[in-house]
C-alpha positions in Angstrom: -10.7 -1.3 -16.4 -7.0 -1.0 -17.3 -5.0 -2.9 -15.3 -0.9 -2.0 -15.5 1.8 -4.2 -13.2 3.5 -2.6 -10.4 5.1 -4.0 -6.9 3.3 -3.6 -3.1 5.5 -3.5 -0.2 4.1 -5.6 2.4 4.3 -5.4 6.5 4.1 -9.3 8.3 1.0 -11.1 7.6 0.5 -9.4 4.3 -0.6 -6.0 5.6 -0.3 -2.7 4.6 2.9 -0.8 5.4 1.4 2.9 5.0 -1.2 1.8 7.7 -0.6 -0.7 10.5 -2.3 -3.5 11.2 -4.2 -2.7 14.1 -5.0 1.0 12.9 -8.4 1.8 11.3 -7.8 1.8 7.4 -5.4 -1.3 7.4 -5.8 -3.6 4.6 -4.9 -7.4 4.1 -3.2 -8.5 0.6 -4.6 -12.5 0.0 -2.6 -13.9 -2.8 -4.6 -13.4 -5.8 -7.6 -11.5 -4.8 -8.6 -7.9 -5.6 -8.5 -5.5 -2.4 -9.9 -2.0 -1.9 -9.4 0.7 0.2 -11.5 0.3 3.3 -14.3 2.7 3.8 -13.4 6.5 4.5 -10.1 5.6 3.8 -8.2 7.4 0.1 -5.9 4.7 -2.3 -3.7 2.3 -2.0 0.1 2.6 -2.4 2.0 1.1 -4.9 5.3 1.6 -7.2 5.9 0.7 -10.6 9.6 -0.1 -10.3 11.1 -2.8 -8.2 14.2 -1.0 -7.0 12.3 1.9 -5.7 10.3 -0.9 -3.5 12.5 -2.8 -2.7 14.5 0.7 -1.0 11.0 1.5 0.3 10.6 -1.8 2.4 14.2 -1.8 3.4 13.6 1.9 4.8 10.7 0.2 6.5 12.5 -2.7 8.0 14.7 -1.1 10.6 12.0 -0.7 12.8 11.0 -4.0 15.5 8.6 -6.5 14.0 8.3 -4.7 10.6 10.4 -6.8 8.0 8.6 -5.8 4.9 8.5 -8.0 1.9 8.2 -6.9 -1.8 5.2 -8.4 -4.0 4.4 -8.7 -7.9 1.2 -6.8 -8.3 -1.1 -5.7 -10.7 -3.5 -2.8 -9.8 -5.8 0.2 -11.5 -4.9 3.6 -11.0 -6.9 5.7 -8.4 -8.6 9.0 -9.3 -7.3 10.5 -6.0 -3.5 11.6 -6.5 -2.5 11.2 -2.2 -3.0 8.8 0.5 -5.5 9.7 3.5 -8.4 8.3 6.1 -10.3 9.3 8.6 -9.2 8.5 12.3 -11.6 9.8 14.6 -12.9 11.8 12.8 -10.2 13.3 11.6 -8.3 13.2 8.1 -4.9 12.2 8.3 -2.0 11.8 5.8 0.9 10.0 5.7 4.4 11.7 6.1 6.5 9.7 4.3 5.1 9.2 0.9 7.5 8.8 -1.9 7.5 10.8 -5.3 7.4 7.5 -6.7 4.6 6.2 -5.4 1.1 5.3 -7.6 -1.8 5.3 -6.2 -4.5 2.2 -6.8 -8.0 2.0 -6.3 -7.8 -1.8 -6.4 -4.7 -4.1 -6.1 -4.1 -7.8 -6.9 -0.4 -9.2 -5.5 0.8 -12.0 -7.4 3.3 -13.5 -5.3 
């Protein structure tokens, strides 16, 4: 397993941002600990530059209760090249992917 250093943008409460917290699909950062996708659900989001990330989370912050934060991370790249999960049966995608977004199959934040 290679594992290559990267940032996660984090939602309150260490969440994901790309999913919210209450959704099916959301995932929980601990400090230090390996996470993976949840079941039925495609990679995680991650960028390999700090600026983009940090522009990312401040795109993400004008909306109520959503102050994102920007986290050291190390992760492994995902064989799945775009973000998805099933809803309700349904597959869904995120709109507002950026070009420079990775894509993890397992993520550790650092800080």
């Amino acid at each position: 397993m290679v594992i290559h250093k990267g940032w996660k943008v984090l939602s309150p409460g260490r969440w994901s941002v790309y999913v919210k917290s209450v959704s099916t699909g959301a995932v929980q950062y601990p400090l230090g600990k390996w996470v993976r996708p949840q079941p039925g659900c495609g990679p995680l989001a991650v960028f390999l530059e700090e600026v983009p990330a940090r522009n990312f989370a401040a795109s993400q912050s004008r909306y109520p209760r959503r102050i994102c934060s920007v986290h050291r991370c190390e992760f492994t790249y995902s064989q799945f090249r775009h973000l998805w999960r099933f809803f309700r049966g349904k597959l869904q995608k995120p709109r507002n992917v950026l070009n420079c977004t990775r894509f993890a199959s397992a993520v550790r934040t650092l800080d």
